[in-house]
Structure formats: C-alpha cells, structure tokens
LOGUPA-790661 format. One record per residue (C-alpha): chain; residue number from 1; residue in three letters; x, z, y. Coordinates in nm, 3 decimals. Example, Ala and Ser with C-alpha at 12.3 -4.5 7.8 and 13.67 -1.06 7.14 Angstrom:
<nodes>
(A 1 ALA (1.230 0.780 -0.450))
(A 2 SER (1.367 0.714 -0.106))
</nodes>
This chain:
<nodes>
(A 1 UNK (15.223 6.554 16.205))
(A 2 UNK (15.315 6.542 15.820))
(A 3 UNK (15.112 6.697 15.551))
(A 4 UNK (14.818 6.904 15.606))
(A 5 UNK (14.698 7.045 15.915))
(A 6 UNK (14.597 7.429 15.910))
(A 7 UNK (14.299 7.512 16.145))
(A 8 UNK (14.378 7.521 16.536))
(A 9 UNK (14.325 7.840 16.547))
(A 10 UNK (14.606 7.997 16.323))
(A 11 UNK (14.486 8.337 16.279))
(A 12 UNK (14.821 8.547 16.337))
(A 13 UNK (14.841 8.922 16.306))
(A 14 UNK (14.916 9.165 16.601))
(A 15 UNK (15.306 9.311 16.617))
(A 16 UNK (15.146 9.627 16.547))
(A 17 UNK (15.050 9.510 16.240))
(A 18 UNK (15.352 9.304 16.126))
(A 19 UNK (15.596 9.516 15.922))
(A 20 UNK (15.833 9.247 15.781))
(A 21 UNK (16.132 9.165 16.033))
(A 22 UNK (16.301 8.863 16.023))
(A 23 UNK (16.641 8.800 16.141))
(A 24 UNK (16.742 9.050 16.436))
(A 25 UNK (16.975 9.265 16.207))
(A 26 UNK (17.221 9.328 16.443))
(A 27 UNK (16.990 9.470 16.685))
(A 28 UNK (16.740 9.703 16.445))
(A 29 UNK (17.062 9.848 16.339))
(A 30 UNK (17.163 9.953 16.685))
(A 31 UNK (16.805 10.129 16.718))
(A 32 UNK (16.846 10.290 16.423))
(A 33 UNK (17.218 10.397 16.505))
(A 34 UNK (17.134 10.505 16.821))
(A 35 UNK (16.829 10.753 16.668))
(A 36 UNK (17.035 10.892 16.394))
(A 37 UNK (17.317 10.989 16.657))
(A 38 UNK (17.089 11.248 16.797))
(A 39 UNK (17.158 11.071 17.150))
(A 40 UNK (16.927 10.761 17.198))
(A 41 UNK (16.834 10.667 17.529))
(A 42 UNK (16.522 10.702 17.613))
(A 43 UNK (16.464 10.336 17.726))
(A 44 UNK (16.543 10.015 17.608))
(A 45 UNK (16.482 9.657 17.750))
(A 46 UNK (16.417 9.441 17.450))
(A 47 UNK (16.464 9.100 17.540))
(A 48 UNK (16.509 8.720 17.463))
(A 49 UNK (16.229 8.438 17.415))
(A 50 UNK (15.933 8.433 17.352))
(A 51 UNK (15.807 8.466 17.029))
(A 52 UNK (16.109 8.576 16.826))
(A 53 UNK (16.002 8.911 16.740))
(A 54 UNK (16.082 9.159 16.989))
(A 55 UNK (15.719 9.317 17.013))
(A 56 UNK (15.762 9.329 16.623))
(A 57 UNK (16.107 9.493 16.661))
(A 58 UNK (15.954 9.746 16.892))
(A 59 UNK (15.670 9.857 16.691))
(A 60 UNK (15.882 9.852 16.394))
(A 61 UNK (16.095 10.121 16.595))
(A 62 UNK (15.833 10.273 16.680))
(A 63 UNK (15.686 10.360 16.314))
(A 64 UNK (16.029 10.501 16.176))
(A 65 UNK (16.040 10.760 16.489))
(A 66 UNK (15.722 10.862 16.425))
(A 67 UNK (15.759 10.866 16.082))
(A 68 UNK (16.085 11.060 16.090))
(A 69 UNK (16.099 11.287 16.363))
(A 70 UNK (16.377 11.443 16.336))
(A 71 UNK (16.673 11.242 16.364))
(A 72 UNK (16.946 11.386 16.220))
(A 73 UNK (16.731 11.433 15.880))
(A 74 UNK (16.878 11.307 15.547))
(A 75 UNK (16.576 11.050 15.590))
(A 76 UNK (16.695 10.842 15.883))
(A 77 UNK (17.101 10.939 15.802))
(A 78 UNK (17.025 10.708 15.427))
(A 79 UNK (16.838 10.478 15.605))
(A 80 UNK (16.920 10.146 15.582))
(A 81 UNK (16.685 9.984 15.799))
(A 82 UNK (16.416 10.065 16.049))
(A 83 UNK (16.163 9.964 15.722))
(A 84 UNK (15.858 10.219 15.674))
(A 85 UNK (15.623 10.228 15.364))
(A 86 UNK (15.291 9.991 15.535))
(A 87 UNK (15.031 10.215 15.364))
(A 88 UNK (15.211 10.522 15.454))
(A 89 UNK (14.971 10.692 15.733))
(A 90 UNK (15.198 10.633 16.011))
(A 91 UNK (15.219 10.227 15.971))
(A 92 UNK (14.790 10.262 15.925))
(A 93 UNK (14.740 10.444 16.225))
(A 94 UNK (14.979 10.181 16.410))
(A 95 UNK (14.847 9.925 16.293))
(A 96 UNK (14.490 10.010 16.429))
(A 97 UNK (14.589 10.119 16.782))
(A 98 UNK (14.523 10.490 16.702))
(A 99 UNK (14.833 10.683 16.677))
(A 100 UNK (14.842 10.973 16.953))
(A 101 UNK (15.239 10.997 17.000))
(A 102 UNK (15.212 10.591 17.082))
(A 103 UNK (15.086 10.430 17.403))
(A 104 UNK (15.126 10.084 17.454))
(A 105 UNK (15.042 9.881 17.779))
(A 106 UNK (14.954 9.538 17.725))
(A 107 UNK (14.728 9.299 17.931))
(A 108 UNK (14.341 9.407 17.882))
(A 109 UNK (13.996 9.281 17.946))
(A 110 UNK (13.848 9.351 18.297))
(A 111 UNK (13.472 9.440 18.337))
(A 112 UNK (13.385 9.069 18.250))
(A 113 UNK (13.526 9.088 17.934))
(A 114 UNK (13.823 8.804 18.053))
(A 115 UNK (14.182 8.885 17.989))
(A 116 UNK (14.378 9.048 18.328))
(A 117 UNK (14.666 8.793 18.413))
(A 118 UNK (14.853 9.157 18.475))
(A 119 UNK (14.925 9.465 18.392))
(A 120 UNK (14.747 9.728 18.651))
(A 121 UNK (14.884 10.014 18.795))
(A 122 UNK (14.614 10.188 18.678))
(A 123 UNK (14.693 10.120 18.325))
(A 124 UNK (15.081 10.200 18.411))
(A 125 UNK (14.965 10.528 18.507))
(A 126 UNK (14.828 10.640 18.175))
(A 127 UNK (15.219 10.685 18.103))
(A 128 UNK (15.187 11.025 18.331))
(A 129 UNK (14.887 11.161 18.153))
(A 130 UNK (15.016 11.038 17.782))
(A 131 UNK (15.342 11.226 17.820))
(A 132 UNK (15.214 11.526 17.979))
(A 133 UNK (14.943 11.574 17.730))
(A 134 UNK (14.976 11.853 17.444))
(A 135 UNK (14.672 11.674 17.267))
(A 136 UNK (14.936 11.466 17.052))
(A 137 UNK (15.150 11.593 16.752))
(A 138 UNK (15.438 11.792 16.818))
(A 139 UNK (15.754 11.560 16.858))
(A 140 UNK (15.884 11.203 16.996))
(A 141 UNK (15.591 11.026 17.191))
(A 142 UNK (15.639 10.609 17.259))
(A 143 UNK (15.566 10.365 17.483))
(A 144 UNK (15.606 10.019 17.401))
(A 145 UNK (15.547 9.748 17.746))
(A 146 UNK (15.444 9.419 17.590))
(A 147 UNK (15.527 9.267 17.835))
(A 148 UNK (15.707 9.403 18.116))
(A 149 UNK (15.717 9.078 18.298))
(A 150 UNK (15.320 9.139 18.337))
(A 151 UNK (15.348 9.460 18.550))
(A 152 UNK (15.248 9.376 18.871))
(A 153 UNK (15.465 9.537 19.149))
(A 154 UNK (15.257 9.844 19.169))
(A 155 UNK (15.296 9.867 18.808))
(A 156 UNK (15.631 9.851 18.792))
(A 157 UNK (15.667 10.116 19.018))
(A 158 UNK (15.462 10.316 18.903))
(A 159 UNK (15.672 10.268 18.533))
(A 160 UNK (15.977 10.347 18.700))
(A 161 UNK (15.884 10.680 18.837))
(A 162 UNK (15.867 10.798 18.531))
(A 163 UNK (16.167 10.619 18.375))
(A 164 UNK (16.366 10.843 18.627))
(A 165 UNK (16.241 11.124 18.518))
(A 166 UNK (16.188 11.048 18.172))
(A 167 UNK (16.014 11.362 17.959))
(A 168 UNK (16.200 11.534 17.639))
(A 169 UNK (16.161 11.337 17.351))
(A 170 UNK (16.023 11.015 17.493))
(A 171 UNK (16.118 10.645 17.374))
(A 172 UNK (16.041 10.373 17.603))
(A 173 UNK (16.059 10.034 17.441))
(A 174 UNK (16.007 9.774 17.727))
(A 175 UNK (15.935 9.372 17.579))
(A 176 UNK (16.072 9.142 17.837))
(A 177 UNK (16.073 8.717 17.847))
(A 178 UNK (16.309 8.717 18.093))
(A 179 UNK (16.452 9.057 18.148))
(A 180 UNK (16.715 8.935 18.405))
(A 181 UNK (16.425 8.861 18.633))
(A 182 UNK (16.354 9.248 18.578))
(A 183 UNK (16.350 9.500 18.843))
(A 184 UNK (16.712 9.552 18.930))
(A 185 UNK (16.584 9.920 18.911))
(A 186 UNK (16.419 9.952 18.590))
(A 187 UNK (16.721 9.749 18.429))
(A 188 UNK (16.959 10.012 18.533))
(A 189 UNK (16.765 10.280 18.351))
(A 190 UNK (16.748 10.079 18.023))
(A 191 UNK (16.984 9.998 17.743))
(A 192 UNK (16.987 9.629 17.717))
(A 193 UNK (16.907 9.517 17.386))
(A 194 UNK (16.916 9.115 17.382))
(A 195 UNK (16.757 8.926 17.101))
(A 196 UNK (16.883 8.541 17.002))
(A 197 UNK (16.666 8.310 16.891))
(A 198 UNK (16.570 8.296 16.532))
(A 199 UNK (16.734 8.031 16.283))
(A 200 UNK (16.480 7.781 16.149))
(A 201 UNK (16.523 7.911 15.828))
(A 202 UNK (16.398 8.291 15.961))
(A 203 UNK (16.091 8.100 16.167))
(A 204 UNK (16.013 7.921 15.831))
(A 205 UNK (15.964 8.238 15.647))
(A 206 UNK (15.817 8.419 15.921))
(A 207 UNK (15.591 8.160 16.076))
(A 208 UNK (15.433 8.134 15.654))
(A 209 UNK (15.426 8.518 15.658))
(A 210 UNK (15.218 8.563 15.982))
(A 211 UNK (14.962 8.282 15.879))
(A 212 UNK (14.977 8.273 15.536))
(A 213 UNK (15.134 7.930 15.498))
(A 214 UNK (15.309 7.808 15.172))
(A 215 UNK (15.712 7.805 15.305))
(A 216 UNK (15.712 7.490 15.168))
(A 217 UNK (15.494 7.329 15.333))
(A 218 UNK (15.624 7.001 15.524))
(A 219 UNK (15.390 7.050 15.824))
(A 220 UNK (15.574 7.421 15.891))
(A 221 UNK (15.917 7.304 15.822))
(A 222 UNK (15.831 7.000 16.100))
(A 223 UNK (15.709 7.307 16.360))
(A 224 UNK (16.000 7.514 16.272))
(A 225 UNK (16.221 7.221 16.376))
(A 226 UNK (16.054 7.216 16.696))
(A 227 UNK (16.019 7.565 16.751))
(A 228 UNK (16.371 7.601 16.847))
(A 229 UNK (16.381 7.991 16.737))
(A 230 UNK (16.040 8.086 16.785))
(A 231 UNK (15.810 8.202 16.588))
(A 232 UNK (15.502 8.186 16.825))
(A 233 UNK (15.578 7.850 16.914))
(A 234 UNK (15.600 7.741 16.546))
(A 235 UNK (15.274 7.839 16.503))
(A 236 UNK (15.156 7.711 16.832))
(A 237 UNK (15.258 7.383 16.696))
(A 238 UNK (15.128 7.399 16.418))
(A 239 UNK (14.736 7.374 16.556))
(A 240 UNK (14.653 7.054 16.578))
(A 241 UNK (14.806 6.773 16.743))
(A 242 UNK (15.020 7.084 16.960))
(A 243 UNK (15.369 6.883 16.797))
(A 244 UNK (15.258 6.550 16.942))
(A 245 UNK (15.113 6.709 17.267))
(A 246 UNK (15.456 6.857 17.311))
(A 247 UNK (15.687 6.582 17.261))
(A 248 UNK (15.417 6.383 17.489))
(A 249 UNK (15.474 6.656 17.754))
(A 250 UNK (15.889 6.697 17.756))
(A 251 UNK (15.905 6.266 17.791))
(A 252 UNK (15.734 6.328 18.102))
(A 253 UNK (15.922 6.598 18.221))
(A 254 UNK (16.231 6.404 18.142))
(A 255 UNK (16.095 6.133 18.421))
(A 256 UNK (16.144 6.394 18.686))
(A 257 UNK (16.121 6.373 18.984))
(A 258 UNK (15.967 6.065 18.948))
(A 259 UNK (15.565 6.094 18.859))
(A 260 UNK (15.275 5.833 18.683))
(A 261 UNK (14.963 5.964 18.809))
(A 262 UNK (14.800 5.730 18.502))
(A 263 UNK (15.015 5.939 18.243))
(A 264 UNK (14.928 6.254 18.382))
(A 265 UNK (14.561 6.122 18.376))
(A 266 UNK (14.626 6.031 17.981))
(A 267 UNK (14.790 6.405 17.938))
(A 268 UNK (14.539 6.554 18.096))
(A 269 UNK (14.280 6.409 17.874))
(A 270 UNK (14.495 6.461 17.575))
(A 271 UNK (14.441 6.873 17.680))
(A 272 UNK (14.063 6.851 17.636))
(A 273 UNK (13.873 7.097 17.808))
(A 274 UNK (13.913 7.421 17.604))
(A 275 UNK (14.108 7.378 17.357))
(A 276 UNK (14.351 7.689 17.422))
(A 277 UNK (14.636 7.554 17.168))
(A 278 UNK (14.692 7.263 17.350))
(A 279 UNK (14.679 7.441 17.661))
(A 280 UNK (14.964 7.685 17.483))
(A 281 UNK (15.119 7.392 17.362))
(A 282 UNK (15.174 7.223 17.733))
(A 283 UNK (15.272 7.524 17.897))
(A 284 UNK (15.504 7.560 17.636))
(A 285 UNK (15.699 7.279 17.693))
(A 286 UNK (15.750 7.318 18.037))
(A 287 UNK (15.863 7.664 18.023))
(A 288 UNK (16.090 7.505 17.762))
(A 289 UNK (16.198 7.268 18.044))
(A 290 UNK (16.229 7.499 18.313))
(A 291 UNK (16.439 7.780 18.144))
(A 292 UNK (16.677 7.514 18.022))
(A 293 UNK (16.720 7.401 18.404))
(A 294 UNK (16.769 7.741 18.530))
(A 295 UNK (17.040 7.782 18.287))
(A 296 UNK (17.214 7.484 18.329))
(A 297 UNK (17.238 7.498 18.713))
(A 298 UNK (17.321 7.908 18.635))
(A 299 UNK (17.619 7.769 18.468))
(A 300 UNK (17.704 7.562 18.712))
(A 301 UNK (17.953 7.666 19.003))
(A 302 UNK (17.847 7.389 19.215))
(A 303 UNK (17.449 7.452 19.151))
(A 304 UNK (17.214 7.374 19.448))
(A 305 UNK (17.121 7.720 19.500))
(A 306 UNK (16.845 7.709 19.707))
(A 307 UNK (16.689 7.436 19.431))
(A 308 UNK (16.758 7.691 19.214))
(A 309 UNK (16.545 7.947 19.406))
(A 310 UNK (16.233 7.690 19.468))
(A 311 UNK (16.221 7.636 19.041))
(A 312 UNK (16.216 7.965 18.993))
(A 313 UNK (15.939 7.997 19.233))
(A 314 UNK (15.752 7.728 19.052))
(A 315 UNK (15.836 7.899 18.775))
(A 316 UNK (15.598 8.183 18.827))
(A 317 UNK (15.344 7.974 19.059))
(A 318 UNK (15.276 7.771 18.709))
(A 319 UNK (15.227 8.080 18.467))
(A 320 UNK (15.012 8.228 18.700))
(A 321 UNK (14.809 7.919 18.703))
(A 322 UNK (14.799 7.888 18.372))
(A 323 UNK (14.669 8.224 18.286))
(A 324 UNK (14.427 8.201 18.522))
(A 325 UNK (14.306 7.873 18.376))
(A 326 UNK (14.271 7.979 18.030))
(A 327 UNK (14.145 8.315 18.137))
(A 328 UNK (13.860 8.168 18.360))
(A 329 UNK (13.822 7.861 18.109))
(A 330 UNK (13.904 7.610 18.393))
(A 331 UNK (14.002 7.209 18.367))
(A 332 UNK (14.301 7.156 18.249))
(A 333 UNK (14.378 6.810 18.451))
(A 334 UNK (14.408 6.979 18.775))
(A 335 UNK (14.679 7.230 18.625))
(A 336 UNK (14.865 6.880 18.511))
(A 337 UNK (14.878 6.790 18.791))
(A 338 UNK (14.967 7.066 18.974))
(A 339 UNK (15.230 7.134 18.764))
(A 340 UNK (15.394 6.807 18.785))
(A 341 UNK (15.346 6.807 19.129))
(A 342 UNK (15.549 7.126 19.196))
(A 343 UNK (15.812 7.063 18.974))
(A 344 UNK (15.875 6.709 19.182))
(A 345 UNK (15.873 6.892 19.465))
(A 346 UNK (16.082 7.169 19.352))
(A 347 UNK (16.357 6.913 19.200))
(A 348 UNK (16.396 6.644 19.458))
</nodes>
C-alpha cells in the first residue's frame, strides 16, 4: 500500500457507540416515518453487506425511541433525522451497554473466555424475561439482533415465538448479512428494510471517523477503493498488508476450479499464524467471491441449480470454519486449503 500504514489493529468503536450515520438516508427516514405515524411495526429486518452500517442504523433507531417516547410528540413530528444529542443520557447509557428498555443479542464469550461462533438459545430467551419485566422505565423496550444470521436454529425459534406474539410497545431491529437466507418465518413477520452499499466517498468519511484517520489520507482513499461499499472492510484493509493479501486471494479464486497447492502453500504463509486481520482479510475476499457467484447464477435462468445449492453449502461450511479458527486460534494453512478445496469441489 501507499502512504502510511496505521497499526493492524485499527481500534474501531462499537455501533453502540457510533452516532454519526453515513449515507443510508433513504432508509433512517423510513424508521423515522414509520415512528412518527403512530403505527410502526414492531420488527424490522435490516439488511445488506456487511459493514455498511446497519448495526449503526439500528442503534441509532434505537436512541431516538428511547429518547422520545412518545411518537406523535412535537419532538419526533420536527424531526429531521433519527440524530440524538451523544452526551444526552440516553446516547451514554447506550453507548455503555446499560440502558434497561434495550437488549441486544450478539455473539458472547463462553466459560473459556473464547467468542461463541453462535448465538444460543439461551441468550435468545432473555427476550421473554426482558419484555415481561416491569424493572425497566415505563415505555418502548428494544431489541436489536446483531446478527441474526448467528442464531442457531434453536435460537431462531425461540426469537420467533415471540415475534408472533410481539408485546405492546416493543421494537425489534433484526441485523442480517444475508437476510434472504433468513427464516422464511421470521421474514414474514418483519418489514424489510434493505441497505445498498455505501459510495466510496461515504466509506472515506466514515472509515476516518471510526479510526480517526485524516480523510485525506492516500492509504484510506486506496482501502475505500477496495472496499466496494464497506466500511468494515475498508478498515480491514487498511491493517497491514490486508490490501495486498486480498488482491493475492481473489487471483486465486479467479483460477477456479483449477488449484496450485504451491500458491496455496505461499497464501497460507502469507496469513501467519495469528494475525486476525489477515485472517479477516482472506475470508473477506472469498465471501466477496462467493456472494458475487450466487448472484450471478441467481440471475441466471439457465443456472445449474443444484451447483448453486452445493456453493451455498460451502458457503456456510467456510464461515463456520473460519470462526472456529480464529476463535480457537488455530493454523490458518489448513483453512486455505480447505477452503480452496471446497470451492473446487463445489464449482466443477
């Protein structure tokens, strides 16, 4: 890369704590439209990829609720945006994960301090005890699922009890990657609220936001390039030698289904053995690859459907792997390998 290189580990703040909103206009102003009506559905399925602020679209929702309960008051009829003071006490207690009217279910540490590859059921099931409690303020309570993908099926069944018989006043904000592959079930009980990817302009300015980057600086604009919409990714590329592990993973991809054991060797190598940017950086790129040939043979009346099923398959085989290799801290040349061996398989 250009320029200078920030540290590998770009320190980026949680959506909880990010107030600004890039881009996504379109889409805060049907939250807030919704709200103001006095009719909002109580769920919505926020989705798009990843990294282009839905979590920070959700939270963002979430603050002005709480801030302004009632939504037919001249407060949320002038608003203009979903935009809440940051030092006002609502965005504070946000912010540090200790608001009682908001609940969110994320991915957590087990008992050996390693982060679940899922979301439990047991976790899902705090939804029950969080809406039926009278311990919180008066008024709307949220949930926000970051990410729904990551319930697993026990999870998600235990979520969608309760989305069909949602309580009085709740909002349920679910975060999805790839909210087609959704329950058919939840979907139907969500307003869809689909979010595009972010011009490089918007990932410029948010990407030097999050990390505290100068927007001019040559090594973000190169990421942003790259980044094709996403903020995450931008930064992801930014650590490091992530741009040039990249670019070094999609040639390879492009050889498919053909396979150089002595490149995969070299990439493997080129992924040390903990570096978790890298790591982020090579998964990224072939989720990159993979979404763009679901789409394509989507689009295509004469796709080779059961190919299509296998890749999406792989699909989920590889994330799974993946977590479970930087959760447990395991090599990352068998995971190269692996991958490129299923996705040969998978599109032969």
């Amino acid at each position: 890369m250009s320029a200078r290189k920030v540290e590998p580990e770009v320190a980026v703040p949680h959506p909880r704590e990010t107030t600004a909103l890039f881009g996504h206009h379109d889409a805060e102003m049907a939250l807030l439209n919704a709200y103001r009506s006095g009719r909002i559905p109580h769920a919505w399925l926020i989705g798009g990829a990843q990294g282009i602020g839905k979590a920070t679209l959700a939270y963002r929702m979430a603050r002005f609720v709480l801030a302004h309960r009632n939504p037919l008051g001249p407060e949320v009829q002038r608003a203009g945006t979903l935009q809440i003071d940051p030092s006002a006490p609502v965005a504070r207690l946000v912010a540090a994960g200790a608001h009682g009217s908001l609940l969110t279910l994320e991915r957590s540490l087990n008992d050996r301090g390693v982060l679940r590859t899922v979301i439990t059921v047991d976790e899902t099931r705090e939804t029950i005890s969080f809406f039926g409690s009278t311990a919180a303020v008066e008024g709307w309570r949220v949930c926000i699922v970051d990410t729904v993908d990551e319930l697993n099926p026990n999870a998600a069944n235990a979520l969608l009890k309760i989305l069909e018989e949602p309580p009085q006043q709740s909002l349920f904000l679910l975060v999805s990657h790839a909210p087609a592959r959704v329950l058919p079930t939840i979907q139907s009980r969500c307003r869809k609220l689909p979010l595009r990817p972010l011009s490089t302009d918007d990932v410029i300015r948010a990407a030097a936001a999050a990390a505290n980057i100068p927007i001019d600086d040559p090594a973000l604009a190169e990421a942003a390039e790259a980044a094709e919409g996403s903020v995450a990714r931008a930064l992801t590329l930014l650590g490091g030698d992530a741009l040039k592990l990249h670019q070094r993973t999609a040639a390879l991809l492009a050889t498919l289904p053909r396979v150089d054991p002595r490149e995969l060797h070299a990439l493997g190598d080129a992924l040390g053995g903990s570096d978790r940017v890298a790591l982020a950086a090579f998964i990224d790129s072939v989720d990159r690859w993979v979404s763009a040939r679901l789409r394509a043979d989507d689009a295509n009346a004469n796709a080779n459907l059961p190919r299509l099923a296998r890749l999406a398959e792989v699909w989920e085989k590889i994330n799974r792997a993946a977590r479970d290799t930087e959760s447990y801290n395991l090599e990352r040349k068998p995971l190269v390998f692996s991958v490129f061996g299923m996705l040969a398989e998978a599109t032969r």
